[in-house]
N, C-alpha and C positions, 0 to 999 in steps of 0.2 A: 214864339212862346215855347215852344218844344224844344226848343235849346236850355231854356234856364233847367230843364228838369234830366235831360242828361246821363246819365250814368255812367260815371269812370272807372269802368272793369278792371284797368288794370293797376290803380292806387286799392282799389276794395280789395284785390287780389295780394295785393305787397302788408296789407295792415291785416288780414286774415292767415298770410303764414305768418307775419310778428307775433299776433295774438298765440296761437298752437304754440309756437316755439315757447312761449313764456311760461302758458301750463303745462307743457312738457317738462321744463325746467322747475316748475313747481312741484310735482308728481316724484320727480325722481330726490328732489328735497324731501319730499314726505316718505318715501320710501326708504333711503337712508335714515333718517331722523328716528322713522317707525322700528328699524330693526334695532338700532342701537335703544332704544328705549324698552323693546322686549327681549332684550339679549343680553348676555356678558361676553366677553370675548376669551373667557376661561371655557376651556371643554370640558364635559363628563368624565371623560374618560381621566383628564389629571385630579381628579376629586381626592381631598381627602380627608378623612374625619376632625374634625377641629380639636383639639387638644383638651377642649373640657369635657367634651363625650368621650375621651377614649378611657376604658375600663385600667383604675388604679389597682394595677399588682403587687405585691410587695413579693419581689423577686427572696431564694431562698442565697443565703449569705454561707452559710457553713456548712454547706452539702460538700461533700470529697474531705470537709476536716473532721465534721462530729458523726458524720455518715457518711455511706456511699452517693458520688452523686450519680450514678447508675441506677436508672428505676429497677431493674432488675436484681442487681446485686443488691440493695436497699430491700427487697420484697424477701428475697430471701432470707437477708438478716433478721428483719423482724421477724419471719417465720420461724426462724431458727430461737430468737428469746423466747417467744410466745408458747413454743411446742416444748423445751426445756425446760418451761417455767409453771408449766399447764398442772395446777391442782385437779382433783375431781370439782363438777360444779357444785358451787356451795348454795347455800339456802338460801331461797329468794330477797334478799337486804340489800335494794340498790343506792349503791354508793351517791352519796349526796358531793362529797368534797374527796379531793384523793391529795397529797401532796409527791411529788416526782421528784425526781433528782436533774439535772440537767446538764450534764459534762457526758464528753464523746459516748457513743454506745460502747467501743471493746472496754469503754471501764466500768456504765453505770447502767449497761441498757437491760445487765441480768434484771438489774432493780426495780428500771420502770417499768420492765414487761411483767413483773408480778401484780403491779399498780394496774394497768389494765387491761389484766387477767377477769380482774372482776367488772370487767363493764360488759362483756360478751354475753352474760346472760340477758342483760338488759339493754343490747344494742341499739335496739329499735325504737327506744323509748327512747331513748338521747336524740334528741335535736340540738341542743344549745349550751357549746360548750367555751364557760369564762376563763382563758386564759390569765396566768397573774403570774406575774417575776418580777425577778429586782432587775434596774437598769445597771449593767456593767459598764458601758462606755459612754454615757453621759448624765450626769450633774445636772439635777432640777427639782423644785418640790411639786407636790401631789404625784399624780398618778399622768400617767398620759395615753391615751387610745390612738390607733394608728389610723388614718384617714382612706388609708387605703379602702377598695372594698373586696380585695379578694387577697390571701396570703399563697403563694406555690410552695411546692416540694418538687423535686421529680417524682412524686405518683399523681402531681394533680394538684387543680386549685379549690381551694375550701374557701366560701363564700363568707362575707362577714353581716352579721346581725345589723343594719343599720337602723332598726326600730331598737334592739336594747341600747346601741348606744348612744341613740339620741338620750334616753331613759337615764342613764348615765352622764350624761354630759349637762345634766341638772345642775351635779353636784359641784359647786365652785375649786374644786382641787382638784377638779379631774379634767380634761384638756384633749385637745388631737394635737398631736406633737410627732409628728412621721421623725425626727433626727433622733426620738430617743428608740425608735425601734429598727433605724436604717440598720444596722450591724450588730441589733443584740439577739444573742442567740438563744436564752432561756426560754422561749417560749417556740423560736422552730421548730429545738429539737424536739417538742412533743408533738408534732403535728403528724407526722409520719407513724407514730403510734395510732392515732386518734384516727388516724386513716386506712390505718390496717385491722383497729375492730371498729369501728361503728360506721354504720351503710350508707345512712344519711345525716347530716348535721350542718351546723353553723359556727363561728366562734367569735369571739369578743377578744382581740388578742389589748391587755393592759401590763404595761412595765409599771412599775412604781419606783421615785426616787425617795427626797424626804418628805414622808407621812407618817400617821401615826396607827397603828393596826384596827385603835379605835374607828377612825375614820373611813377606814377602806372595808374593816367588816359591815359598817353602815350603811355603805353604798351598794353591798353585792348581796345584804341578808334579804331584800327586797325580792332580789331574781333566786332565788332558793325556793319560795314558795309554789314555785311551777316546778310536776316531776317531771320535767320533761328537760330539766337545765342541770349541768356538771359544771365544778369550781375545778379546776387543777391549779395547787401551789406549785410554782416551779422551784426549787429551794437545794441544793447541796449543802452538807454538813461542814463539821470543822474542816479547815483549810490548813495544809503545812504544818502541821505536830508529825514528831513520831509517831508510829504507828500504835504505840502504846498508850501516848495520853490523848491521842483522837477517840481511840475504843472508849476512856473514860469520859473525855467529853459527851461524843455522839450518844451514851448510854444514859447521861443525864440530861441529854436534849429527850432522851425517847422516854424516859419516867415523864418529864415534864407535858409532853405530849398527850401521855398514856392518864395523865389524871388531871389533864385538857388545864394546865398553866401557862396562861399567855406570857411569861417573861422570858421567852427565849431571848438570848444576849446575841449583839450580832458578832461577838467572837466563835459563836456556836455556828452559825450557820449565814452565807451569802445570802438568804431568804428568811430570815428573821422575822424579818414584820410580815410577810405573809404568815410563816407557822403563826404569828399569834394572833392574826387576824380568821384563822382559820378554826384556833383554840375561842376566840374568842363565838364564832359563830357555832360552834358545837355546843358552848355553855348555855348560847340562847335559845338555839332549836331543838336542844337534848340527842346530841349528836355522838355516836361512842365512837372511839377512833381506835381503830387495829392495827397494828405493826404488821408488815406483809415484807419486810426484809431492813437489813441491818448491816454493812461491812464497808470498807475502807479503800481504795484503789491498789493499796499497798498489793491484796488477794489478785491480782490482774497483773500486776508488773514487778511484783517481788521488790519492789525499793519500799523499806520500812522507816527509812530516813525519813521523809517529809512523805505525809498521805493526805487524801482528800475525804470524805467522809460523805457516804449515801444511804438515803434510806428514802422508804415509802410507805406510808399510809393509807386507808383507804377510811372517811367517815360514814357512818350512816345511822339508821334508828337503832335502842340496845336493843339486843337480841329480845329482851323479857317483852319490847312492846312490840315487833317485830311478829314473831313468834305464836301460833294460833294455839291454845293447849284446848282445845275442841278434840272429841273420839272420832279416831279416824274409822272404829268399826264399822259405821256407816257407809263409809267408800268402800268399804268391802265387801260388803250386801250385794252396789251399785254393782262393782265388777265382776263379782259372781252372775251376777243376773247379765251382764252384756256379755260374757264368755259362752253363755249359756248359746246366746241367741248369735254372738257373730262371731265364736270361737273357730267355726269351720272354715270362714273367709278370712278372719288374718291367717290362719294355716297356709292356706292358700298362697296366700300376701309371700308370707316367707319362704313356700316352698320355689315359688316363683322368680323370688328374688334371690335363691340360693342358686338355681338354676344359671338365670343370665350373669350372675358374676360370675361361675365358675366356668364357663362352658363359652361364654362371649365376652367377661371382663368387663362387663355396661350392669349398669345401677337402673333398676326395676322403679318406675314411680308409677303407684297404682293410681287409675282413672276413675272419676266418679262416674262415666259410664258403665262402667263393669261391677261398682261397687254399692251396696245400701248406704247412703247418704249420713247415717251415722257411724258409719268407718272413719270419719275425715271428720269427729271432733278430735279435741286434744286428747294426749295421754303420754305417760311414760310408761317405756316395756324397755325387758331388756330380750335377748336371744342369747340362747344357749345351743351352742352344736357343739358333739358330742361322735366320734367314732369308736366302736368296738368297746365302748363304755367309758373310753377315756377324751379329758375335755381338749377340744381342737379350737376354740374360739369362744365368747364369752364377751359381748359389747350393752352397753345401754344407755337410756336417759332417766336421768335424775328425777328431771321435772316435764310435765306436760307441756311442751313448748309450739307440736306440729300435732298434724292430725294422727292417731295409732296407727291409722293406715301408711303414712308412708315414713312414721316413726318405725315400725316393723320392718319395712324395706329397706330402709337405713343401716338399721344397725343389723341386717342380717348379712348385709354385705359386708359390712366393717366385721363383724364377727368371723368373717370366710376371710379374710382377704386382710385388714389391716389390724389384728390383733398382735398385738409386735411381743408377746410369750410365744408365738407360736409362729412358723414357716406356715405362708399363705395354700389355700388350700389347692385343689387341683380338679378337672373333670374326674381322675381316675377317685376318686376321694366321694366322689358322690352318692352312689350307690350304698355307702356303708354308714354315712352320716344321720343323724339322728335330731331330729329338731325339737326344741323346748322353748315358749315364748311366756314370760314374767311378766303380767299386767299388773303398776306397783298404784299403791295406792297414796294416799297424803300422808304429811310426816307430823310425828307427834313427841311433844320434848318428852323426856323422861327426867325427873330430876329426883335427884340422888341425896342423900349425907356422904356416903362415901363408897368405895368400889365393893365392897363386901352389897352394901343396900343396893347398886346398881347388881348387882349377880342373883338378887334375888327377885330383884322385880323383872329381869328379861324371862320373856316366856321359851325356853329352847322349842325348837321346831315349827314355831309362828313365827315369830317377831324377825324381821329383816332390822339390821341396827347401821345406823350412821355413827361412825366416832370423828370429832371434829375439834381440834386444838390450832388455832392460833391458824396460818397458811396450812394447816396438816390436815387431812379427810380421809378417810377408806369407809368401805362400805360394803357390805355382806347380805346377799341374798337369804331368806327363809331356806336354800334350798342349802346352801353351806351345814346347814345343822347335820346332813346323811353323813358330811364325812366330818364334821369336828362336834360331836353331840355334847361335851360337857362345855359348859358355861364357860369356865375359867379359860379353856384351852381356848372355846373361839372367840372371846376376847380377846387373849394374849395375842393369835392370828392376827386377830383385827390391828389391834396394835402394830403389829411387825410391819402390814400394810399401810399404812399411817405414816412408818420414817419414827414409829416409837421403839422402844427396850418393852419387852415384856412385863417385866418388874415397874416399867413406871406407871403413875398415878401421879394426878391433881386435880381437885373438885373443879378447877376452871374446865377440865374437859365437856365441852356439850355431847348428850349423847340423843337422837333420835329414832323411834323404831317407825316401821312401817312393814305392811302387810303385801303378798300379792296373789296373783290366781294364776295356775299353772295354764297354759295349752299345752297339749302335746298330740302327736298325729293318732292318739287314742281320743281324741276330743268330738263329738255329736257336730 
């Protein structure tokens, strides 16, 4: 009986390594199998961003023809139009729409750096700026927006709005079309301005081919409603006339501007249907448009044979709505009474600041630790230094833009150091200087029948006056009256300061007075 039951050891033993080896062979199946199914056989390290995430540049095309392509020599240039071209700052009317020129800078860049000249007092406000030009090297209707989302220069890339131009991209004529902007240059060259005055921004760059000015004011009067948005027309004038019947064209393209008529002809201007789309948005939002220059490439390269024609514009509210005709006497109450009480600490402020520029060449920015906390509202002042009676320096601000406190520190360095009538000042110079600070008050029109009625309404030895014609401004302190007391004469002055003839007059002239309050190191 104990036979049938047996045990054959060494068959148990042959079918127990069969069994192992086959889960083994199982095991190392699932183990393979497992990593290729949690794996790729690509590495990290060769990674690379897929082609529709990577950020759309629109590389710059005419840097080294219409500009430097050097950031630096470019940074210069600009600095060089902007500071040659620098009016006093004018009265607070920020520009809604500008029209620019667009041909190389050594021919037109005097032009557009007068164009925005006038955006620097209002930099800050600018976030979102509409690019708009004609398409030179390609053929298409409507308008077309570039798909890109960022446009470069050599200073940098400027990021594009893509909420307005979805906003945009409502309108059936209007398109992304990247070939009509691959190589055109009307709207480049303004970016490198727009980058040298405003701090932060966005832009909408749009070419147009055939439209009709109707239709594309329609589309862009929408985005005007926010102050925080700029139109630039990109537009050059008559093309290839002598120089003689360009002047008479571009002069009837600038009447026709100037009394906002949309029928600019495109023999007038490469930019045609912008100017009238531009005319035509001025007529709708009550828009007055200022001439801020005028001339021909002939003035640049001396060939009067065949010239190209530039000009700039700047639109915005008329002066009359613009314009607060409220009594400024009241601010002058105000800064009597604050002269009163922190007369001794801007003293202070400037003597300080007069100090480290001359003695260390570093600019003094006063701390609201050290200072009463109403120091660092706004204000304009100007500073007067003064040696041995006679003036060594003489800087200011217009308008309340920074806090007095380190408006005072500002300009008392500029008044030492970069008043360009005078050789910068020196430590040995210090001892003998003389400090005087101008706290000016708000500006109030004066208006007139004619220069006789203006002579009688300025108060001599109050009234500080603004005279303001067309790009032309000067400006005369209350304190000017010690040395030019009659009327006539410091007008006339005023005028010489301006870039006018003594002898001239026109009721267009704006004239503004405003009051101020003396510190001086005799001040409580």
């Amino acid at each position: 009986m104990s036979g049938r039951f047996d045990i054959d050891y060494s068959r148990l033993l042959r079918y127990s390594l069969i069994g192992a080896c086959a889960v083994g062979v199982l095991a190392l199946n699932y183990c393979s199998l497992s990593r290729h199914m949690s794996s790729n056989s690509q590495k990290i390290t060769d990674y690379t961003i897929p082609e529709e995430y990577v950020e759309r540049n629109r590389e710059p095309v005419v840097a080294g023809l219409f500009y430097p392509a050097d950031k630096f020599l470019l940074d210069k240039d600009l600095e060089s139009y902007l500071s040659h071209s620098a009016p006093l700052d004018k009265f607070p009317i920020q520009p809604k729409i500008l029209i620019v020129p667009h041909a190389g800078y050594d021919y037109s860049g005097s032009v557009a750096a007068k164009a925005y000249l006038t955006l620097t007092p209002f930099a800050a406000n600018i976030k979102n700026v509409i690019l708009v030009g004609p398409s030179h090297q390609v053929s298409f209707n409507g308008a077309a927006i570039s798909g890109a989302d960022t446009f470069s220069t050599p200073l940098g890339k400027v990021a594009i709005n893509q909420t307005l131009v979805k906003n945009l991209l409502q309108y059936p004529f209007i398109k992304i079309n990247d070939k009509a902007h691959a190589a055109e240059h009307s709207l480049e060259v303004q970016l490198p301005f727009l980058q040298k005055v405003l701090p932060n921004f966005q832009i909408v760059p749009m070419v147009y081919g055939q439209i009709s000015p109707d239709d594309l004011a329609s589309a862009l009067e929408p985005l005007l409603s926010s102050p925080d948005t700029l139109i630039v027309f990109s537009a050059d004038l008559s093309h290839y006339y002598d120089a003689e019947t360009a002047s008479q064209i571009d002069n009837v393209t600038a009447a026709q501007i100037q009394s906002k008529r949309s029928d600019v002809a495109p023999v007038q201007s490469c930019g045609a249907t912008g100017i009238n789309a531009a005319l035509e948005l001025a007529q709708t939002l009550k828009l007055t448009p200022e001439m801020l220059d005028l001339l021909n490439s002939g003035s640049v390269s001396g060939d009067l044979s065949k010239v190209v024609g530039y000009g700039a514009w700047r639109f915005g509210p008329a002066d009359d709505e613009a314009d607060e005709d409220t009594s400024i006497s009241g601010d002058l109450k105000s800064l009597e009474d604050f002269a009163s009480v922190h007369g001794t600490s801007l003293f202070k402020i400037a003597q300080i600041s007069l100090e480290e520029a001359l003695m260390y060449g570093k600019k003094y920015s006063p701390s609201r630790r050290d200072y009463d906390n109403t120091l660092f509202n706004k204000g304009a002042s100007f500073v007067t230094l003064t040696e041995n009676g006679q003036l060594r320096g003489c800087i200011g601000s217009v308008f309340g833009r920074q806090s007095v406190a380190k408006d005072v520190a500002d300009n008392t360095y500029a008044a030492a150091l970069e008043d360009k009538r005078f050789n910068p000042l020196t430590a040995q110079d210090l001892p003998n200087l003389k400090i005087s600070i101008s706290l000016l008050t708000g500006y109030e029109r004066i208006r007139y029948q004619d220069e006789a009625d203006l002579l009688r309404q300025i108060e001599a030895g109050k009234d500080g006056i603004v005279l303001r014609s067309g790009d032309r401004q000067a400006l005369f302190l209350p304190s000017v009256w010690k040395e030019l007391p009659d009327k006539q004469e410091f007008l006339n002055n005023l005028k010489l300061k301006a870039g006018m003839t003594p002898s001239y007059w026109s009721n267009k002239i704006k004239v503004y007075r405003f009051y101020t309050v003396e510190i001086t190191d005799n001040a409580n």
